[in-house]
C-alpha positions in Angstrom: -63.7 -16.2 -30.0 -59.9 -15.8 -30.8 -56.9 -17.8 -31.2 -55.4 -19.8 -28.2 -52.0 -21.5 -28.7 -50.7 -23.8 -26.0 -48.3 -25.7 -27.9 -44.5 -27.8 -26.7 -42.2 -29.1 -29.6 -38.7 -30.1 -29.7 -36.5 -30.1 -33.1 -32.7 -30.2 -33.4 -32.0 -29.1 -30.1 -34.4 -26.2 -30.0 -37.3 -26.3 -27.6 -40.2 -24.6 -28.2 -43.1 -24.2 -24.9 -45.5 -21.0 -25.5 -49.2 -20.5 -24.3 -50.8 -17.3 -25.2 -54.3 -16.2 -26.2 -55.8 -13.4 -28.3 -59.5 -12.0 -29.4 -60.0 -11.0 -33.1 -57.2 -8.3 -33.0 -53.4 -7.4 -34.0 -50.6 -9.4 -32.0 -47.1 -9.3 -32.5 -45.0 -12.2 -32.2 -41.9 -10.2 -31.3 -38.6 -11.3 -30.9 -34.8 -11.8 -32.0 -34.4 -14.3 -34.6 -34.6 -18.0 -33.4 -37.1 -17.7 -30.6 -40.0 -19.9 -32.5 -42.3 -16.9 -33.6 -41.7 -18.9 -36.9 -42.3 -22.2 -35.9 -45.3 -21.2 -34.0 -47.2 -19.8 -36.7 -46.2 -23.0 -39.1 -48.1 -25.2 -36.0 -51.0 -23.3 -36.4 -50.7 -23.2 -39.9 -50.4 -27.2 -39.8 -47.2 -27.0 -41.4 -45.3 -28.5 -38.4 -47.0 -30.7 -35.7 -46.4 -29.8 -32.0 -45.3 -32.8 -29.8 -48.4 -32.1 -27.5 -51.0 -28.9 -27.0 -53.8 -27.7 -28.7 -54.2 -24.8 -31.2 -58.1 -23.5 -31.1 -59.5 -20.8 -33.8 -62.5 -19.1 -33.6 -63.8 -22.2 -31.1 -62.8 -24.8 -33.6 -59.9 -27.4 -32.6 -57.3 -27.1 -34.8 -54.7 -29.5 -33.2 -55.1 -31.9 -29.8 -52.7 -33.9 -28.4 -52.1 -35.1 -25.0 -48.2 -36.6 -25.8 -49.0 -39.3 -24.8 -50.2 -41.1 -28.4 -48.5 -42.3 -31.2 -51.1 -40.0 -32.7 -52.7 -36.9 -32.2 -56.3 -36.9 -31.3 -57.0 -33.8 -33.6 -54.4 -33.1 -36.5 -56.4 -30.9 -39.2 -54.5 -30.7 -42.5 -53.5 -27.4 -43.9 -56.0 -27.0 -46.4 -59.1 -28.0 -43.7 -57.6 -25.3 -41.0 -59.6 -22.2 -42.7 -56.7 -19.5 -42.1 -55.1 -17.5 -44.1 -51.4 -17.1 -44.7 -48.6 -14.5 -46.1 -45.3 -15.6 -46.4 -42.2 -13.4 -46.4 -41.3 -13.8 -50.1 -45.3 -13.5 -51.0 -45.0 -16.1 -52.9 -46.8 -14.7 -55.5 -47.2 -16.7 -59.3 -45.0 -15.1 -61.6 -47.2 -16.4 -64.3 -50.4 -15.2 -63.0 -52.1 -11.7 -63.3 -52.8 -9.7 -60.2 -56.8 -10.6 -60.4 -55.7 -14.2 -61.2 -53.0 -14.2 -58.2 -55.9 -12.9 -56.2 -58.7 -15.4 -57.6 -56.1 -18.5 -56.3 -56.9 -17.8 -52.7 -60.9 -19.4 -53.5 -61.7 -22.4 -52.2 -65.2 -23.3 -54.0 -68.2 -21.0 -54.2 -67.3 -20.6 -57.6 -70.9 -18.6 -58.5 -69.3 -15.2 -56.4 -65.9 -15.4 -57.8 -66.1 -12.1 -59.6 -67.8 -10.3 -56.4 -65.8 -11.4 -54.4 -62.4 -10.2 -56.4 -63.9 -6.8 -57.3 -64.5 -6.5 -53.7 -60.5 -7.4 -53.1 -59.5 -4.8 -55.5 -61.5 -2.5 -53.9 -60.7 -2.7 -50.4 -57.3 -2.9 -50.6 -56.9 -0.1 -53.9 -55.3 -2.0 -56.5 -58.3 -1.8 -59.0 -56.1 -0.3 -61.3 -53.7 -3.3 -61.7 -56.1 -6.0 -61.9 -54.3 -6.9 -65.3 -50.9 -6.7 -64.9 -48.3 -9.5 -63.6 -46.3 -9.3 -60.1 -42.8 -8.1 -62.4 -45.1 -5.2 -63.6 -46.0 -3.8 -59.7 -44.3 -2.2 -56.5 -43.2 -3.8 -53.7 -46.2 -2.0 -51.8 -48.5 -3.3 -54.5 -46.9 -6.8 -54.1 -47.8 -6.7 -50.7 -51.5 -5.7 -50.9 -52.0 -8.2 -53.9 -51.0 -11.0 -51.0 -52.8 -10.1 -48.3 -56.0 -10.2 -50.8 -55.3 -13.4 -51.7 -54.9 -14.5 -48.1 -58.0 -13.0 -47.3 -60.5 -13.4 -50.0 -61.8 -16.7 -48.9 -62.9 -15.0 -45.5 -60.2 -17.1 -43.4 -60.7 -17.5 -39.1 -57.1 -16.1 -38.8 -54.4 -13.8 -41.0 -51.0 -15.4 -40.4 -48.0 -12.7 -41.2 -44.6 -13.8 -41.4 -42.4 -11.2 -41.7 -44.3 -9.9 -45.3 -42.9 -6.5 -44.5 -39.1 -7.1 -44.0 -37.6 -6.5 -47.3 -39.7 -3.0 -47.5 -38.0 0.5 -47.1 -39.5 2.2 -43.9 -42.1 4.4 -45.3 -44.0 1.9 -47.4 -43.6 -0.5 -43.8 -45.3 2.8 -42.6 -48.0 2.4 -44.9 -48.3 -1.4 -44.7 -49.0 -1.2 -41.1 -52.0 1.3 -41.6 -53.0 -1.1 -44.3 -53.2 -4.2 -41.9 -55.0 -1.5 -39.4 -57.4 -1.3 -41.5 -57.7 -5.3 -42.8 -58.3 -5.1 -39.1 -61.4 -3.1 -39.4 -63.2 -4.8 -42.4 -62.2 -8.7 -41.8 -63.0 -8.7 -37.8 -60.6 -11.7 -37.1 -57.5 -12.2 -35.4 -54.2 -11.5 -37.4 -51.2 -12.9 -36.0 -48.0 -10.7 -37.2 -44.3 -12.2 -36.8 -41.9 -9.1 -37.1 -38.3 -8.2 -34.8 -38.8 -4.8 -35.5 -40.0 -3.1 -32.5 -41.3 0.0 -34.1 -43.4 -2.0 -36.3 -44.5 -3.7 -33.8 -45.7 -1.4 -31.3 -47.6 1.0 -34.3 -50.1 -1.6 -35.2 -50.2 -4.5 -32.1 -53.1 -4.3 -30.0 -51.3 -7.1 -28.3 -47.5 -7.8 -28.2 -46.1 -11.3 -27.0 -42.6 -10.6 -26.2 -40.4 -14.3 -27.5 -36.7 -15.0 -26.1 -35.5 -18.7 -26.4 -38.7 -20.5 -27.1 -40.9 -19.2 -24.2 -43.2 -16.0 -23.7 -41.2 -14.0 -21.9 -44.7 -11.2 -21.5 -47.4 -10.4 -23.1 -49.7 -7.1 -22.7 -50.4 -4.1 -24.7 -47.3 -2.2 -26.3 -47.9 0.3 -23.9 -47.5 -2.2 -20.8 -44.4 -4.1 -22.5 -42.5 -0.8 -23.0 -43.2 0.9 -19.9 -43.3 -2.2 -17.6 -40.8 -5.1 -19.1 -41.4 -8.0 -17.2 -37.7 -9.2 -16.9 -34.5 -8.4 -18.5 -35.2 -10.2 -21.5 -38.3 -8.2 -22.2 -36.2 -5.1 -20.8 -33.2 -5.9 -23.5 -35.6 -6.7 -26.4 -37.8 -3.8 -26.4 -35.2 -1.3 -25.5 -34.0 -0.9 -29.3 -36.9 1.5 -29.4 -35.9 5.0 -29.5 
């Protein structure tokens, strides 16, 4: 059923006003710093409420509101909104081991805790590490250790801010064939913020081109690069060699 995002919001002079739509695939909020990729995924997230719109996941209202009301009509909190979310600094526990890092991301169904961790470590190959804390691991490893946390408790949608930014290029490489492949096993959609248009175009099935707050186009990779819809598509997009 998808995500659909048809959301306004004003804050300290910056006006956000994007509609899009995606199935349970990759799309890439691309865009210079500034243009609300950000903000957007923190409305969906909950962590910031639109002025009016509606956010839908996987048929379920996330957030309603008509404007018009001191109060949203839907307004689910954070922890009711079923997604799952990787920050750019992870955000990992210091304190915690990778399995324990991993177990956090559980929300109840206590009795197939161990299952469902052994099936984390598995799918994303970090078995070996299950013991160690985030100092003692990669940046690659890091990575891998949060996406399994986002994921274990089976969320609607994967929300990506930038996770991959402070990586060298060939473990971004190898992120991106990771998320590929969360892809395959999870089914759902996976939003992905990133202003890198190489990373962008390997893994998006769907690339939603943002300049100043608004969707300036949205089709496949293929369609954005050879067709632009504008100059601002044309000027972001054309950084790709």
């Amino acid at each position: 059923m998808g995500l659909t995002v048809d959301i306004r919001k004003k804050l300290n002079g910056f006006s956000l006003d994007v509609k899009w739509r995606m199935e349970d695939e990759i799309a890439v909020l691309f865009g210079h710093s500034g243009a609300g990729k950000t903000l957007t995924l923190r409305a969906i997230a909950g962590l910031m409420r639109p002025d009016e719109g509606a956010i839908v996941a996987q048929g379920r209202t996330l957030f309603e509101s008509s404007g018009g009301r001191r109060s949203p009509e839907v307004d689910l909190p954070p922890q009711r909104r079923r997604l799952g979310f990787v920050f750019q600094d992870l955000a990992l526990f210091p304190h915690m081991t990778v399995r324990a890092n991993i177990a956090f991301g559980l929300k109840g169904g206590r009795g197939q805790e161990a299952c469902a961790i052994d099936r984390m470590l598995e799918v994303f190959h970090i078995g070996g590490l299950w013991q160690r804390y985030p100092r003692e691991i990669s940046g690659g490893q890091k990575q891998r250790v949060a996406l399994a946390r986002a994921l274990i408790g089976r969320p609607d949608v994967l929300l990506l801010d930038e996770p991959f930014s402070a990586l060298d290029r060939g473990l971004r490489d190898e992120m991106g064939r990771m998320l590929l492949a969360v892809r395959r096993e999870f089914g759902i959609p996976i939003v992905l913020v990133t202003h890198d248009i190489k990373e962008a175009c390997e893994v998006a099935d769907r690339l939603i081109v943002y300049s100043g707050g608004r969707v300036a186009q949205t089709g496949s990779p293929w369609e954005v690069l050879e067709r632009p819809a504008g100059g601002d598509s044309a000027a972001l997009v054309g950084g790709l060699p």
